[in-house]
C-alpha positions in Angstrom: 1.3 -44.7 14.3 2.2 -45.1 10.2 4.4 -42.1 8.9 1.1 -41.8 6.7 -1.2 -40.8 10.1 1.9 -38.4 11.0 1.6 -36.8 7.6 -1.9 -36.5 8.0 -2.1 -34.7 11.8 1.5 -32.7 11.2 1.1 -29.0 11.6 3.3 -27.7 9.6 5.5 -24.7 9.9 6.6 -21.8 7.5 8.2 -18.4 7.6 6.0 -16.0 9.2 6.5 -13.7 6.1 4.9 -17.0 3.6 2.3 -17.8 6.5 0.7 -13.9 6.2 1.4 -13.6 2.7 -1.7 -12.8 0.9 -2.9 -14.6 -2.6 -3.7 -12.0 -5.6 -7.1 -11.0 -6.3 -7.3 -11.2 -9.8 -5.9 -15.3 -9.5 -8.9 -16.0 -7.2 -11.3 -14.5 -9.6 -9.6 -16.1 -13.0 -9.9 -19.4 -11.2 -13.7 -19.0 -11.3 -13.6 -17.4 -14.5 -11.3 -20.4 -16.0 -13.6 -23.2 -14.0 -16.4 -21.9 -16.3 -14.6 -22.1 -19.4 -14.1 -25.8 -18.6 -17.6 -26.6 -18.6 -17.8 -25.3 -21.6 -19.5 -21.8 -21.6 -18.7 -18.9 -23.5 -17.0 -16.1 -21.0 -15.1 -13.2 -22.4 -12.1 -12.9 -20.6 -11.5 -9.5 -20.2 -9.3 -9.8 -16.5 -6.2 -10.6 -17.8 -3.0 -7.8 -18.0 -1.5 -9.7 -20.7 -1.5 -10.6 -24.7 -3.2 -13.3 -26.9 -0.2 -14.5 -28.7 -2.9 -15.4 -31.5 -3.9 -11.8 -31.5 -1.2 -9.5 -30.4 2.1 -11.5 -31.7 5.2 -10.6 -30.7 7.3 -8.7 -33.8 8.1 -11.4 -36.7 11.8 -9.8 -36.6 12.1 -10.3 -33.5 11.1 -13.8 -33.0 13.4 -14.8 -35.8 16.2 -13.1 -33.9 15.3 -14.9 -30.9 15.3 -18.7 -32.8 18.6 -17.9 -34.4 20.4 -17.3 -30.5 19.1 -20.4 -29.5 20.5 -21.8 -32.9 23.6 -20.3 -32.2 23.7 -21.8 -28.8 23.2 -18.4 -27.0 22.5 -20.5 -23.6 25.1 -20.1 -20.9 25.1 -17.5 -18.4 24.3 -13.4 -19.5 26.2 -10.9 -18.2 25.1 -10.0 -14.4 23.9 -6.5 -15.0 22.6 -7.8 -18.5 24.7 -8.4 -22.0 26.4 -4.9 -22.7 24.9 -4.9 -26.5 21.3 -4.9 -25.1 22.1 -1.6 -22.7 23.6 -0.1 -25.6 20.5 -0.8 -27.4 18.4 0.0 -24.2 20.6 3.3 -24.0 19.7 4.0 -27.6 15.8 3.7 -27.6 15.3 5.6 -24.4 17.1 8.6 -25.9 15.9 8.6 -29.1 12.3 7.4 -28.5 12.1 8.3 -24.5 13.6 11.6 -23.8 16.0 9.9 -21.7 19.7 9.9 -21.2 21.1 6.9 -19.7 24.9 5.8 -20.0 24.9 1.6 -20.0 26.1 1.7 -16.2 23.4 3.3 -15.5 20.6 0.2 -17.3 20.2 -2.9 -15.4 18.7 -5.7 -17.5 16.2 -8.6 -15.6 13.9 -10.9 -16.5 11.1 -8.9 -17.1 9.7 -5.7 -15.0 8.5 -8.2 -11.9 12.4 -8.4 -10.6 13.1 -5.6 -11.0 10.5 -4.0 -8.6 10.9 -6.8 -6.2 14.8 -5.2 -6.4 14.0 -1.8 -6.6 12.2 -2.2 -3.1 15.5 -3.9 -1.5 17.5 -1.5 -2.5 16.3 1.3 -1.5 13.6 0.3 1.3 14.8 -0.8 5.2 12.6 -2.8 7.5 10.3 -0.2 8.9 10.4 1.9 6.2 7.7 3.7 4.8 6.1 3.7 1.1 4.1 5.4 -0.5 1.5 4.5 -3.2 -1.9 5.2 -4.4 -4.5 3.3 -5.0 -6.0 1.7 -7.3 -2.8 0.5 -8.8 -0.5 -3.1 -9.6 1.0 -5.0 -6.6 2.5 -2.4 -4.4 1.1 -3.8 -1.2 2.6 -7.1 -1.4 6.2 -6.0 -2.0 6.0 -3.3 0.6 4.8 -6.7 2.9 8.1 -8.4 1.4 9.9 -5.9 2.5 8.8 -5.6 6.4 7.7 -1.5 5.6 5.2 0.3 6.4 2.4 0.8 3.7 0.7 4.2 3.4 -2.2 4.4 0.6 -3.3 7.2 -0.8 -7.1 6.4 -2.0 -7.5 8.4 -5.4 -10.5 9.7 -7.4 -12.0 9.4 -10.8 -12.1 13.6 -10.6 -8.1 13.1 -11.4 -8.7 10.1 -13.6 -7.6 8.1 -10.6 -4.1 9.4 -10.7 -2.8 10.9 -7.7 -2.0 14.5 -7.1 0.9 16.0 -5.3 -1.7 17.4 -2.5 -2.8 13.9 -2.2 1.0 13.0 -1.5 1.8 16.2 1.0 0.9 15.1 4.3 3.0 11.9 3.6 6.2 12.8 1.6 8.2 13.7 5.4 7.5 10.7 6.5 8.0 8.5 3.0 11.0 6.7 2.0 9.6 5.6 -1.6 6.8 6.6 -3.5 6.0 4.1 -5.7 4.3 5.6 -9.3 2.7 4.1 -12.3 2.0 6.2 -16.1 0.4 4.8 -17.9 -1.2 3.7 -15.2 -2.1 0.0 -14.3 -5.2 -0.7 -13.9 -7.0 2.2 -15.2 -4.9 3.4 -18.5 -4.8 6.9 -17.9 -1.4 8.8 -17.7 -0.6 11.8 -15.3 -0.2 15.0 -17.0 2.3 17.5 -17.2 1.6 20.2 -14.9 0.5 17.3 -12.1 4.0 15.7 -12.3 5.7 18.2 -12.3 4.4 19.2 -9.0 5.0 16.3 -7.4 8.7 16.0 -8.4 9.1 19.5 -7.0 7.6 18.1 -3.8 10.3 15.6 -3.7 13.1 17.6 -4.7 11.8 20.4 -1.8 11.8 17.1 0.8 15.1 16.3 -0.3 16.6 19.5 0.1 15.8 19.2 3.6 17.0 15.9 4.2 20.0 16.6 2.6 21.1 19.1 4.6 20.3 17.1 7.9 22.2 13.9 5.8 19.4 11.9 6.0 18.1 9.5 2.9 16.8 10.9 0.5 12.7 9.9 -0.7 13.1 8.2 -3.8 10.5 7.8 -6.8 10.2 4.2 -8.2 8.9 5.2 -11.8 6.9 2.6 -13.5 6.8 3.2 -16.9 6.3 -0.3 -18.5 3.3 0.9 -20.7 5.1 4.0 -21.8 5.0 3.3 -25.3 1.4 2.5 -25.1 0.0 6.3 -26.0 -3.4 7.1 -27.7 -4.7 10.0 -29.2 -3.2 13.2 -27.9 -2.1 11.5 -24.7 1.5 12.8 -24.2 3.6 10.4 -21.6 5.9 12.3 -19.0 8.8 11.1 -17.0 10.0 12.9 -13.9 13.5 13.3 -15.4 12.8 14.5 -18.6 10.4 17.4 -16.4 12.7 17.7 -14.1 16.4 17.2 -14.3 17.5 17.0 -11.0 15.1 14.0 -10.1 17.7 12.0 -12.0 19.5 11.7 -8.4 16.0 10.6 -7.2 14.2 8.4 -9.5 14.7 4.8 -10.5 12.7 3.8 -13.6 10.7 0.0 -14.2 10.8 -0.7 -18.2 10.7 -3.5 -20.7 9.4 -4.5 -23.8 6.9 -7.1 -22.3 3.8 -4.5 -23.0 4.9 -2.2 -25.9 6.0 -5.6 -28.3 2.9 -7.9 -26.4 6.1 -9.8 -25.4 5.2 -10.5 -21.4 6.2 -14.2 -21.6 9.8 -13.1 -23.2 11.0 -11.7 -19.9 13.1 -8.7 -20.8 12.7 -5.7 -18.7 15.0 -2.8 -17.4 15.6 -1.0 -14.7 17.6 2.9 -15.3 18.6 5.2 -12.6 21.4 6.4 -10.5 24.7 4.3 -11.2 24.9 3.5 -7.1 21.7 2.2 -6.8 21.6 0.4 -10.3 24.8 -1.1 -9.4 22.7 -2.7 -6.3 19.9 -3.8 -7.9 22.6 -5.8 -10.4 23.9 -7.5 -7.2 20.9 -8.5 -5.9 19.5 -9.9 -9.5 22.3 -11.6 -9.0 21.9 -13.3 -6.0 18.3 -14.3 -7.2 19.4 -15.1 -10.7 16.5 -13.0 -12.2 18.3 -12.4 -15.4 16.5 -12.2 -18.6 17.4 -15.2 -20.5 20.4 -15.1 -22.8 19.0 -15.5 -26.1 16.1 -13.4 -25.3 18.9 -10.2 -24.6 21.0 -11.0 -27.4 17.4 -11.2 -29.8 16.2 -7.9 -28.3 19.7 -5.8 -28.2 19.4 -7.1 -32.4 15.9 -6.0 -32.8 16.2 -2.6 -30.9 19.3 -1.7 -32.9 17.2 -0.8 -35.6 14.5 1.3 -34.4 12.5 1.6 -37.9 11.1 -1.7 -37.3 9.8 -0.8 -33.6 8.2 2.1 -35.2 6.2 -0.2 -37.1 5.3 -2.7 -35.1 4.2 0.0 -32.2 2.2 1.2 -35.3 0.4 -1.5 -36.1 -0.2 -2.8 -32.3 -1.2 0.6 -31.2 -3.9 0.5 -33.8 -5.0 -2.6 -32.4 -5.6 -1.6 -29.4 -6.8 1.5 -29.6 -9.8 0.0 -31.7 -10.8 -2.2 -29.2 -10.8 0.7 -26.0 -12.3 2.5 -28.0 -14.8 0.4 -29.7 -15.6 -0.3 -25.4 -15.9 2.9 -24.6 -18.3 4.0 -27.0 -20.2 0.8 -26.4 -20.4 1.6 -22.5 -21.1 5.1 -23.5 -24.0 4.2 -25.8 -25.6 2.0 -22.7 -25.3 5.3 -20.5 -27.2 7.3 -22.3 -29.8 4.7 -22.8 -30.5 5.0 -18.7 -28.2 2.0 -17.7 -26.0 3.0 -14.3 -22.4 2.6 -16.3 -20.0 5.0 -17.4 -15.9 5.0 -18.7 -13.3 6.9 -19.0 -11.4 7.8 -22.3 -9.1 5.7 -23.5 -5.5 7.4 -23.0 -2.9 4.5 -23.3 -2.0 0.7 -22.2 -4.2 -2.0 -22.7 -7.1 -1.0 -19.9 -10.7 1.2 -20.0 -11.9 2.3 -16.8 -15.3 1.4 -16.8 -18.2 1.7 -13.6 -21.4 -0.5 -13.0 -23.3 1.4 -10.5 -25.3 -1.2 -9.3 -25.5 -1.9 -5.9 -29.1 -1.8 -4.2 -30.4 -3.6 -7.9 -32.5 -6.4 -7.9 -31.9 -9.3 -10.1 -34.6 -11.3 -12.6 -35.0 -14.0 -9.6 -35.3 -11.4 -6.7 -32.2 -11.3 -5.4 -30.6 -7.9 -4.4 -26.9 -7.0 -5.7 -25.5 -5.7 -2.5 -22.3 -5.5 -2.9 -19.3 -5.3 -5.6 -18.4 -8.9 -5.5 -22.3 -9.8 -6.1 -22.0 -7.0 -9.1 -18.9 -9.1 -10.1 -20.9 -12.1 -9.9 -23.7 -11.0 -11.8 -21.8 -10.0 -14.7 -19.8 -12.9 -15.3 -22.8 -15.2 -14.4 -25.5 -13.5 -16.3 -23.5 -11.4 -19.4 -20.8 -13.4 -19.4 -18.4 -10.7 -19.0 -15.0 -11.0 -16.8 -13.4 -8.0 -15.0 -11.4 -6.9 -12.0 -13.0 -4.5 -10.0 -10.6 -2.1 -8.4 -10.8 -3.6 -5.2 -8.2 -6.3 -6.6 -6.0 -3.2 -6.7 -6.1 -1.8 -3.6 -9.0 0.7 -3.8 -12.2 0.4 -1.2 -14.6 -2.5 -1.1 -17.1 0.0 -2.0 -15.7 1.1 -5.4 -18.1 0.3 -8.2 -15.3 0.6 -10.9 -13.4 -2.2 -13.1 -10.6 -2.9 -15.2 -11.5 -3.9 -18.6 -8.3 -5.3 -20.0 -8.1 -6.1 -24.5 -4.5 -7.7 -24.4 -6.6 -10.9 -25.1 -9.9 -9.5 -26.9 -10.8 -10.1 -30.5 -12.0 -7.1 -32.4 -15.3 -9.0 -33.2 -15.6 -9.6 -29.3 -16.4 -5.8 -28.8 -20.2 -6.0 -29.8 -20.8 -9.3 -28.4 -20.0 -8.2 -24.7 -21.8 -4.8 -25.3 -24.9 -6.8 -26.2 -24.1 -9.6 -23.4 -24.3 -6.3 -21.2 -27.1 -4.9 -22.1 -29.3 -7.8 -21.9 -27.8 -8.2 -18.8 -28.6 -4.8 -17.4 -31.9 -4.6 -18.7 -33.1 -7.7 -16.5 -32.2 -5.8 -13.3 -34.6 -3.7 -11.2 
């Protein structure tokens, strides 16, 4: 037998945690999306959590300070828990912009927020653990399967704005060992307000006086704020700390600039939280080498020195942004009340609108019946030429009939176009 035919017939063998890993959603669908591009049709691409470089640039300043570290051969090795003038700078913005005080022992640079939830989890989460998140939200599932713990979802509702409330946690927080948060919330955009945080840290701290007294660990909060910055209108963000002080013991924070500077491929994010655990994230970063690179940290710890520019910047990109939710929203609004079975929510911050096609049980042009949301998917990218991630990608039920519309890579001009894709989509179905 040639070593070719062994190649051929050879079964072969992985870990059992890569063999039941499960692929991401939103890749299976951009495949489809991006084989259509290829063949030339014109698809609006609104799937993706991430910027147009050619439409949301990073700041000029801080791409000049990123080209003058390389020139100044800033390439070796960063420091382990990040370069020291960065977590000054870190230290700096989150007080002065974030309502936040965090010594630098207590900041933990990475490269970028992925890392540092994939750290988060190791630190604080033991094999048979449990964790608790809602749904729909980013990721939580798979790195609560990295981790060998026991997942328990909490389904939430567009009543809340699909943010969970601290009755929706109750019946789980004695048994959790993290609950895993998102505001502003990926994939929906909306942000929890003040009086529904606040009750869930006093759930925690309640749990945790408990097990403190029975010297048992503690439930932790993994607070991802990566979008924080991110706020329209009258939407006010809220950390747990800032409500309450004594969740400082309890909470460990996910930040970055990859979303408030459009700078995702950059790689610097930040993890801030109890020095103990921070100091364990840094060893396990370390172990990974998940370090923001070099140049990128000394760049940013320049650029976030000076916080006028920032100011600016977040300006202008919120601006942006908020045109195009809001130009969505009003579109999907107008098609509403003209009898078509879609509807949104409000803008409140990020780069998402939450936006519902109701159509299951429709009948398309050619007589086929939509009876499910992947047919609904279908339709709309086949027939409008629209792309989005229905919230089954995050978690939520099968059944769900509501989407992620994301703008990170939307032109302005885009914004009618899709509303008039849709509508002439709509209007063929019975």
């Amino acid at each position: 037998m040639s070593a070719s035919t062994i190649d051929k017939n050879m079964d072969l063998k992985v870990s059992k945690l890569a063999d039941n890993i499960i692929g991401s959603e939103i890749i299976k669908l951009a495949a489809e999306v991006n084989e259509k591009i290829k063949k030339g049709e014109k698809v609006y691409n609104l799937t993706i959590g991430d910027f147009n470089p050619k439409v949301f640039p990073i700041p000029t300043e801080l791409k000049e300070c990123i080209i003058k570290a390389y020139e100044d051969d800033q390439t070796n090795y960063p420091a382990a828990d990040g370069m020291l003038e960065l977590r000054e700078a870190v230290s700096h913005l989150l007080k002065e912009r974030g309502n936040l005080d965090y010594k630098t022992d207590e900041i933990v640079i990475a490269g970028g927020a992925r890392p540092v939830i994939y750290a988060i989890f190791r630190a604080l989460v033991d094999d048979g653990d449990t964790v608790v998140f809602p749904v729909p939200s980013w990721n939580n599932n798979h790195y609560t399967y990295l981790n060998n713990a026991k997942q328990v979802i909490i389904e939430t509702s567009v009543e809340n704005e699909f943010m969970p409330t601290a009755n929706d946690i109750k019946p789980y927080i004695g048994s959790a060992n993290l609950l895993a948060l998102c505001s502003p919330l990926n994939p929906t955009g909306t942000t929890f307000k003040k009086k529904d945080l606040e009750e869930i840290c006093d759930l925690i701290l309640a749990e945790n006086i408990i097990r403190n007294a029975e010297n048992r660990k503690p439930v932790y909060l993994m607070y991802d704020q990566i979008y924080w910055a991110l706020t329209f209108g009258e939407t006010v963000h809220y950390n747990p700390v800032s409500l309450r002080p004594e969740m400082k013991n309890y909470t460990v924070f996910v930040d970055g600039i990859s979303k408030s500077l459009a700078a995702t491929g950059v790689r610097v994010g930040w993890s801030m939280g109890p020095k103990k655990i921070i100091e364990k994230i840094k060893m396990l970063l370390t172990h990974v080498g998940a370090w923001a690179p070099k140049a990128e940290q000394v760049a940013t710890a320049i650029y976030l020195k000076d916080l006028t520019n920032y100011d600016k910047f977040l300006t202008e990109i919120k601006d942006k942004i908020d045109a195009r939710l809001e130009g969505f929203y009003k579109g999907i609004q107008s098609l509403k009340s003209e009898g078509f079975k879609v509807d949104a929510i409000a803008p409140e911050a990020a780069i998402y609108l939450t936006v519902q096609f109701s159509l299951h049980g429709q009948t398309t042009a050619d007589g086929r019946v939509l009876h499910d949301t992947k047919e609904v998917t279908k339709y709309l990218l086949d027939e409008a030429k629209v792309a989005l991630v229905p919230f089954y990608a995050f978690g939520a039920s099968h059944d769900s009939s509501w989407y992620r519309l994301s703008v990170g890579s939307c032109k302005l001009e885009d914004v009618d176009a899709v509303i008039e894709n849709l509508r002439a989509a709509l209007s063929k179905l019975k």
